[in-house]
N, C-alpha and C positions, 0 to 999 in steps of 0.2 A: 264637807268641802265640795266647793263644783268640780266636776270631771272635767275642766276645760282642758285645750291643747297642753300641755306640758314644754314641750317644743314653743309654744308661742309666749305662754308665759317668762317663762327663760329669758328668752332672746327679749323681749320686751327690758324685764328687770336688769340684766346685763348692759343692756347698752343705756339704762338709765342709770346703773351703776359706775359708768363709766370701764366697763370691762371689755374686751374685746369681743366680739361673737360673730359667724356666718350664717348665722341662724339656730343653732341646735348649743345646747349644753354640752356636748362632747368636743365642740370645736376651740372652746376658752383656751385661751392658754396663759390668763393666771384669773382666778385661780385655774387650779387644773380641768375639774369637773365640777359644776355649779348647777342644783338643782333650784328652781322657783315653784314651792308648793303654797296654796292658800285658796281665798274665794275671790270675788270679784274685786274686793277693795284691792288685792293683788294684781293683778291682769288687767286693770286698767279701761273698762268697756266704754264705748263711745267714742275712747280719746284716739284719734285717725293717726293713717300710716301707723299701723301693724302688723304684724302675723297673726290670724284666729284662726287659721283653717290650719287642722293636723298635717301635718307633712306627708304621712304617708297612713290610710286606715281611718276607723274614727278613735274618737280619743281614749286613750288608756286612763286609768287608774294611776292616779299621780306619782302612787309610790312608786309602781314601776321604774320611774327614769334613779329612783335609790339605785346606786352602786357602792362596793363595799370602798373601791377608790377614791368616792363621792366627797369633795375637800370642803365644798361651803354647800350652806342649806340654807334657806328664806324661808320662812311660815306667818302667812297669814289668816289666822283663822279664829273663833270661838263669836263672830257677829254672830253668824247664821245661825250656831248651837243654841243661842239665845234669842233669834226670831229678833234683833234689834230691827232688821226692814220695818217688821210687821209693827214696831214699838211708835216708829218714826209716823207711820202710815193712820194706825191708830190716833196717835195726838193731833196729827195735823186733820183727823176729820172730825176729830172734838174741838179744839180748839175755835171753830166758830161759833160755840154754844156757849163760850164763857171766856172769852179774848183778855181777860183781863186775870181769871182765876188759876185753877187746875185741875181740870177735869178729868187729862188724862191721869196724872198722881192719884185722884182718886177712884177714877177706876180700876186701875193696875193692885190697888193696894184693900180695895174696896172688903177683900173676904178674912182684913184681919193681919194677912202677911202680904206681903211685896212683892209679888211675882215675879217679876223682873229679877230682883235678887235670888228668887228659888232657882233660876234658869241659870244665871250666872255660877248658883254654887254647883249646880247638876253637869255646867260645863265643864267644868276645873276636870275631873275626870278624864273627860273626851281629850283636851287636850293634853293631859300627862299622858295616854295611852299613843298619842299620837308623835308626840319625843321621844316615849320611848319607843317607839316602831324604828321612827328615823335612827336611832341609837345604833340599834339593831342591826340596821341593814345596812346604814354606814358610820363604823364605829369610828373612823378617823374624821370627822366632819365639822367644822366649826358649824353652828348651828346657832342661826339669829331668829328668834320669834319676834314678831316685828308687829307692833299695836297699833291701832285706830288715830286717823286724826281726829281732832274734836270736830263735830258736825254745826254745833252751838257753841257761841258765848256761855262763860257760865252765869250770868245773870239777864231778864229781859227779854232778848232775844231781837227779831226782826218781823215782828206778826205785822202786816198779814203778808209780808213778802216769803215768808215760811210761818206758815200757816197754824203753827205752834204755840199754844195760849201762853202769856207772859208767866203765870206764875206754874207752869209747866216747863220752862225751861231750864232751873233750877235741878228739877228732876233728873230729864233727860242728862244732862249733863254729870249728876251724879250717879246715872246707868253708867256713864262710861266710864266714869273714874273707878266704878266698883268691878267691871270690865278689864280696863286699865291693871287695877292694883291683880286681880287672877291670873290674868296673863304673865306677871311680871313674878307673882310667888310661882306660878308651876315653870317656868324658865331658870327661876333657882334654885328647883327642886330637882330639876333633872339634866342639868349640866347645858344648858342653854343660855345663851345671851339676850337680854330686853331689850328692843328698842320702843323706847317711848317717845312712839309720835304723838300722842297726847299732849305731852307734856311739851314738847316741842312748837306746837303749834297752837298756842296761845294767840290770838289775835288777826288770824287766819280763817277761822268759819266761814260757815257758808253765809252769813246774813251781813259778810267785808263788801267791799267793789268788787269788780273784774281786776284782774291783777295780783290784786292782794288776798283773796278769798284761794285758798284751797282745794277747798272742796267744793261740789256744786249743792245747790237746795231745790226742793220740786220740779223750779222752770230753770234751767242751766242756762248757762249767759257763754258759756262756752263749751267746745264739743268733749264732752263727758257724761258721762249716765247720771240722771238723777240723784242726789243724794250720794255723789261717788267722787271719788277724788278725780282732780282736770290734772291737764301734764305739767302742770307747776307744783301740785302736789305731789304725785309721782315722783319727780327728780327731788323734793326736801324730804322724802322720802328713802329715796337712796342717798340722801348725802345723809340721814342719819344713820342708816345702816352702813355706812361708810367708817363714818367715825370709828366704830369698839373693831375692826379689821385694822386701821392704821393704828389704834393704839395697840393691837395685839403683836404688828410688826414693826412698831418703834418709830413711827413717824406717819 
């Protein structure tokens, strides 16, 4: 996970959650103590008017802001374990060599097995280890693990506006779903709740309009990081992780 702000992340998710905040996860008050832990698809980078800079030092180790009063928890995480940047970066610099084919499927897959898959089963680990950390340090803690939006359509795609060869984006798209379905077994293996943004975000990709797209692709058409969700995704975001909380308190 990135060591980003903790403090910034928080206050970001919270007020995209519609939760109260003054900046800090100590100041909610409901829930009580709300931590936001994950990597960039979390924090939001690019998208203006935030908090990035630490409050106070530079930035701690996420788990720190764990306390054992700690009432809700956010996680986003298991891209990075699997190098999916490096997945996305690779296709789209193959992708002009055979616009039509799958070059990057066959290279990924080129020594027999499927790389992409190896990295996703070597993640499943990393991430049980890291529920159960959260477990640990705050045992009373609803705990949402909260999944990727789809980057791609799953068939076609939008080459050369994402630079990703046609019959390569089938692939990618079943990176995430094999991504997807990990995330959602180690969240019920260890008393955690899924949110499937995945699944949510059918028709959303980066390769929509402005408006309607998501997430951004290479050349972002709005202020967001490359390949990263814009604040339209962010808030369909927390209104999924919104959902499994209201139905936990009955409306």
């Amino acid at each position: 996970m990135y060591r980003r702000a903790v403090l910034a992340a928080a206050a970001t998710a919270l007020a995209l959650l519609g939760l109260p905040t003054t900046g800090t996860a100590e100041t909610v008050s409901s829930p009580k103590h709300y931590v936001a832990l994950g990597d960039s698809y979390a924090s939001g980078p690019g998208i203006p008017e935030q908090r990035t800079d630490p409050r106070l030092g530079p930035n701690p180790p996420q788990f720190d802001a764990l306390r054992r009063h700690t009432d809700l928890v956010t996680i986003t995480i298991g891209g990075n374990d699997i190098d999916i940047g490096a997945l996305w970066l690779t296709c789209a610099r193959l992708g002009p060599t055979d616009p039509s084919g799958d070059p990057c499927k066959r290279q990924a897959t080129a020594g027999g097995t499927d790389l992409c898959a190896q990295r996703i089963a070597g993640a499943a680990p990393k991430v049980a280890r890291v529920l159960a950390g959260v477990r640990a340090r705050s045992p009373h803690a609803t705990v949402l693990l909260v999944g990727y939006l789809r980057i791609l359509p799953p068939t076609t795609g939008c080459y050369p506006a994402f630079p990703i060869a046609r019959g390569d984006v089938p692939y990618v798209d079943g990176v995430e779903r094999q991504l997807t379905a990990m995330l959602a077994d180690q969240a019920n293996n260890h008393g955690a709740v899924f949110v499937d943004s995945y699944a949510g975000s059918l028709g959303h990709d980066a390769c929509q309009q402005p408006g309607v797209k998501w997430v951004e692709g290479p050349a972002p058409t709005s202020a967001a990081a490359p390949d990263h969700p814009n604040v339209i995704g962010m808030r369909e975001v927390a209104g999924f992780a919104l959902d499994p909380l209201r139905d936990r308190n009955g409306g």
